[in-house]
N, C-alpha and C positions, 0 to 999 in steps of 0.2 A: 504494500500500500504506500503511495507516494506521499510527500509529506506537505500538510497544508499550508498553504502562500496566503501571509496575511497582508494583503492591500490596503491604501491609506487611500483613499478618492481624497485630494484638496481642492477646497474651489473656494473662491474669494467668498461669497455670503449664502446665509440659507434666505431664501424670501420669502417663504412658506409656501413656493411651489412645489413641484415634482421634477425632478431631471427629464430630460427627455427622453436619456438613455435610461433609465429605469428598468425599461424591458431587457437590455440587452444585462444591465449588472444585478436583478433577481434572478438572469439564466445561469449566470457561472456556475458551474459542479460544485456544491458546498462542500462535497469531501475533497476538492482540490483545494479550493480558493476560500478564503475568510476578507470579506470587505469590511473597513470602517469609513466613517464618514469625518472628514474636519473641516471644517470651517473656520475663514480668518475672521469675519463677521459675522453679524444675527443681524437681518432687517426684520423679523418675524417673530412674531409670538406662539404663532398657529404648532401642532404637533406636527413634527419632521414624518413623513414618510415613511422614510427607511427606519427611524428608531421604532414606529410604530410595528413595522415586519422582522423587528427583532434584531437590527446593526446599530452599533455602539456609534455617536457621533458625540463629536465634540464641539464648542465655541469659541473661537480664542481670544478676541477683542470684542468688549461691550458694545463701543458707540457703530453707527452704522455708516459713517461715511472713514475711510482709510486712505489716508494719502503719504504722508512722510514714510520710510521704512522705521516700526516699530521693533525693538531688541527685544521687549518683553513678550512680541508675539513668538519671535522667534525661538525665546528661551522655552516655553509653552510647547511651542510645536514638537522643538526638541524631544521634553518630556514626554510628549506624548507617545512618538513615535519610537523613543526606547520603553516605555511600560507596556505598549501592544504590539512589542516587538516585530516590527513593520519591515515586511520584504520586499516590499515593491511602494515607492511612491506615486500616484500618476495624476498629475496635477491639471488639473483645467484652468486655462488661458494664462498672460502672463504674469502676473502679480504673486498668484499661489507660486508656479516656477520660478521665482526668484527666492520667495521662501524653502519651496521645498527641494529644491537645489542646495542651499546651505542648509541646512535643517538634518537633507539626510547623510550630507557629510559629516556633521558632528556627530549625529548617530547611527552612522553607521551600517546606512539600509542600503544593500548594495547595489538596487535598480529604484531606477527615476524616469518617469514614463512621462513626458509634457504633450496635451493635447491642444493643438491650435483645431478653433473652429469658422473660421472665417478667413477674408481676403484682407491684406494691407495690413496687419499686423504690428508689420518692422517698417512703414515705410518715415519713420521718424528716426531722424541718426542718433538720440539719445539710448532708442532702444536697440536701434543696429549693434550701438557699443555694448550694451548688458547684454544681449546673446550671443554676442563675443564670447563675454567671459563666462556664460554659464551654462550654454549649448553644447558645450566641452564635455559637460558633465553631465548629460541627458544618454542616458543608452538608447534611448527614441521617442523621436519626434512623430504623433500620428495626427491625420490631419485628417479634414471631411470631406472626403472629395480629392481626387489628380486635379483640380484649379488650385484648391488650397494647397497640396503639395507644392505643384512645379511655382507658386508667388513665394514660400516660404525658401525655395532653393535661389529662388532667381534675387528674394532681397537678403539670402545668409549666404554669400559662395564659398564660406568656410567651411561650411557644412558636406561632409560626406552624401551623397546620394542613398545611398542603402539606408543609411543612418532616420529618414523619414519616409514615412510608410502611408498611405492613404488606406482609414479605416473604414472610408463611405459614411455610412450613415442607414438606418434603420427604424421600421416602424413595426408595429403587434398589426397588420394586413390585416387580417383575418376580423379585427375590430371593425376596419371599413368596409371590407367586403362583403357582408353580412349582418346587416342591420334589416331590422324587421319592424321595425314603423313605417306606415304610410305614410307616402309621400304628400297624400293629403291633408295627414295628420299636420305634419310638420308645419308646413304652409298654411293652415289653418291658425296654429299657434303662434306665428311669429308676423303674421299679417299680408300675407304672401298671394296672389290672385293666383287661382292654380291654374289658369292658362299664359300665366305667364312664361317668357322665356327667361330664365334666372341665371346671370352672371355673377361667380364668386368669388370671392377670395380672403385668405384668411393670415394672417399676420399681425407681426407688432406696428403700431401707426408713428413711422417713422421716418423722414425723410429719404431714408435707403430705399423704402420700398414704391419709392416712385408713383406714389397713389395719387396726388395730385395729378400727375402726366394720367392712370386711369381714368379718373373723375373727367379729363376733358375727351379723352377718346369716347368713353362711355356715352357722354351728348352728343357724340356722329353719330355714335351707333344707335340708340333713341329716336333720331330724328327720322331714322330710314326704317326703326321696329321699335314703332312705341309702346309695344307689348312688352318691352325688356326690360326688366330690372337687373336694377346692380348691387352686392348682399356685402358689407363689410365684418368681417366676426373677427374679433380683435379689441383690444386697446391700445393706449400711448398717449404722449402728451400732443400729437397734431390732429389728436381728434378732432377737437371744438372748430379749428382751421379749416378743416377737412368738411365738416357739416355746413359751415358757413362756405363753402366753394360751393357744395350742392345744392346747398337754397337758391345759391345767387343764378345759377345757372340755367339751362334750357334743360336738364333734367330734372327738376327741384319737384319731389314727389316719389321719384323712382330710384333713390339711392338710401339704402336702410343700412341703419349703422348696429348692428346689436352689440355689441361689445363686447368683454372677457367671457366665450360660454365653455362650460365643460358638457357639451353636447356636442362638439365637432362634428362627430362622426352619424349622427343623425340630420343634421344640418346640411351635411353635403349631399345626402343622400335624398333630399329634398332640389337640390340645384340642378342645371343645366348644365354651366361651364366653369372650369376654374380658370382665374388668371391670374400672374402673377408677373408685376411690373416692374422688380426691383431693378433698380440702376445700381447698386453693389449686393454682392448674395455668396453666400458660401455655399453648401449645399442644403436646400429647405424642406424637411421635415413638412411641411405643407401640400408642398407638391408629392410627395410620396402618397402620400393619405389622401389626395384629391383622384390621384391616378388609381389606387386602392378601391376606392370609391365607386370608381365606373363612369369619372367624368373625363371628357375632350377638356384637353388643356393646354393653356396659353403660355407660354414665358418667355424672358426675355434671355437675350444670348451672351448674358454676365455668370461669372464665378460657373459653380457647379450645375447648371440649369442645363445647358450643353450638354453634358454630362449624362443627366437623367433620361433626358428625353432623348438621346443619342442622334445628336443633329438635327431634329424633326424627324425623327420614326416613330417616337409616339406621342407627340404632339408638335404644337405651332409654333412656332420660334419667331420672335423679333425682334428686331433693332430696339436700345434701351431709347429710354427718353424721344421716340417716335410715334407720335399722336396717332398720326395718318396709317402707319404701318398696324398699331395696336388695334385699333376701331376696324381696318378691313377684315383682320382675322379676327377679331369678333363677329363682325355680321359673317365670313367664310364659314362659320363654325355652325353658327346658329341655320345657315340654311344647308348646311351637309345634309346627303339623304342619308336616309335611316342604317340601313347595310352599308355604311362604310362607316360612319361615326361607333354603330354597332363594333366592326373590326377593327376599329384604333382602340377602342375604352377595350375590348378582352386582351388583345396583344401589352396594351398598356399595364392591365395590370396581372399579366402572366409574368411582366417582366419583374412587377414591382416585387413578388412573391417569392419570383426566383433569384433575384439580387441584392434584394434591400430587406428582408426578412430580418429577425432579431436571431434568430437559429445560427445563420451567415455570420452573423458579425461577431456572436459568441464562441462559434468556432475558433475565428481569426483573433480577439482577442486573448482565449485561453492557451491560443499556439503562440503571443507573441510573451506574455506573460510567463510561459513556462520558459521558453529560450531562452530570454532574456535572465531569468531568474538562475537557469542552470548555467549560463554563459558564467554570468557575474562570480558565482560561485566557487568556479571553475580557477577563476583567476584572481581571488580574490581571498583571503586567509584569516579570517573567517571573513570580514563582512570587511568594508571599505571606506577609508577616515580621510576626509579631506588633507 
């Protein structure tokens, strides 16, 4: 019997969400792997998740905004990660990796896993310099998506190629694929004309994701099928901005904004089409679950979008921040005939199933975790001190 790998997940604050990856870190073999949870922050009061499914997490600083680098977080971390005798660090984004880079050098934990989830990262030379010096000491960099990889090699050329790994990204499918509310139901609840034609989309309301540039496509596409609605499910601080663009506009009526739901997966299962407009994007959990879903989907040709939908194979690809472009493959989509829309949404999401699954990524997780883990071992007498 192999011997159990206890994992540290750091991530800068808990918010009283859920990770995304959730599915893929309840899959781990428990008789391989032991996860715990740390935190440099608490923005939340709400019960954690994970402690409630029985993993140990920790808090390390009170207040909720963190800016200077803190000694006593680090003294903390230390502690921590020598009492739960931690074999693996694997840190998300970059702030925990600059903690848990030193942290598991003083104690000792002989693998340190940094995960980048997005694009542009490094493109500020302050932090070019800090993964200089602390990239050295990452046995691997995993990133979401080959766009996120090849921007992380293209802004670190210090960096070894092998040395960062693209771990994609994944969803529980099987959640979207099979939903058993009616589509009437749905559109009944949320205010919805069920001969509408319903365009969606769901994300955080943020300049990134290009929704203004939607909001103005969406009034071409209105003016030529004023049967179309356009379905916001999300939060963020550009909401109110966002609302006020729709009022003002020639679609003012037909852009519903429902904000934070934990019914995704019913909601979409009520919609027509997904789009998704971002002008920067890593790889979006969104569009998995829309494709999941059984929707024709839109996106634009940033970050890992390319990627998913494999140049337009299974769905419509356009230029970012293009009105004109955006609004024709809306109305394209909306008047596809039935048997072909039918054979992009099954191909679409046979793809999702067989690529993006949580099964997938826990595989390739628990292969890189064990390597890694045996590798360091191997060369290292007992464990490894800065």
């Amino acid at each position: 019997m192999p011997e159990t790998i206890t994992i540290a997940r750091l991530a800068l604050s808990y918010d009283g969400g859920v990770w995304s990856q959730a599915g893929v870190i309840q899959g781990l073999d428990p008789r391989r792997f032991r996860t715990i949870f740390i935190y440099l922050t608490k923005c939340s009061e709400g019960e954690n998740f994970f402690e409630k499914a029985g993993h140990r997490a920790y808090y390390l600083y009170g207040d909720t905004i963190l800016n200077a680098f803190k000694i006593s977080i680090l003294y903390r971390l230390v502690k921590v990660l020598k009492a739960e005798k931690v074999d693996i660090v694997h840190c998300h984004r970059h702030k925990p990796t600059v903690y848990g880079v030193i942290a598991a050098g003083l104690a000792g934990v002989p693998v340190v896993v940094a995960h980048v989830h997005g694009l542009n990262r490094s493109k500020r030379p302050r932090r070019r310099f800090t993964n200089r010096l602390l990239l050295g000491r990452v046995n691997k960099i995993l990133t979401a998506g080959e766009a996120t990889r090849t921007d992380v090699l293209r802004a670190n050329p210090s960096l070894r190629p092998e040395k960062v790994l693209s771990a994609g990204n994944s969803i529980d499918w099987q959640r979207f694929a099979a939903v058993e509310i009616s589509r009437r139901q749905v559109r009944r609840d949320i205010g919805l004309p069920e001969e509408a034609f319903c365009f969606v989309t769901v994300g955080r309301l943020v300049p990134t994701k290009g929704y203004n540039i939607l909001i103005a496509a969406f009034e071409k596409v209105s003016c030529k099928l004023p049967s179309a609605r356009l379905v916001f499910i999300g939060g963020g601080r550009l909401r109110q901005d966002l609302e006020k663009q729709a009022d003002a506009g020639s679609a003012a009526g037909r852009i519903h904004f429902l904000g934070q739901r934990n019914d995704v997966a019913e909601l979409l299962a009520a919609m027509d089409c997904f789009v998704i407009s971002s002008v920067a994007e890593g790889m979006p959990r969104s569009l998995l679950e829309a494709m999941a879903a059984g929707l024709p989907c839109i996106g634009t040709g940033v970050g890992g979008i390319p990627e998913m939908l494999e140049n337009g194979r299974y769905g419509r690809l356009v230029e970012p921040a293009d009105t004109g472009a955006l609004a024709a493959a809306m109305l394209e989509t909306a008047a596809m005939p039935r048997k072909d829309r039918q054979r992009l949404i099954a191909s679409a999401a046979r793809h999702v199933a067989a690529d993006y699954c949580h099964e997938k990524v826990i595989c390739q997780l628990e292969r890189i975790y064990s390597r890694e883990y045996a590798v360091a071992r191997s060369i290292s007498c007992p464990r490894r001190v800065l």
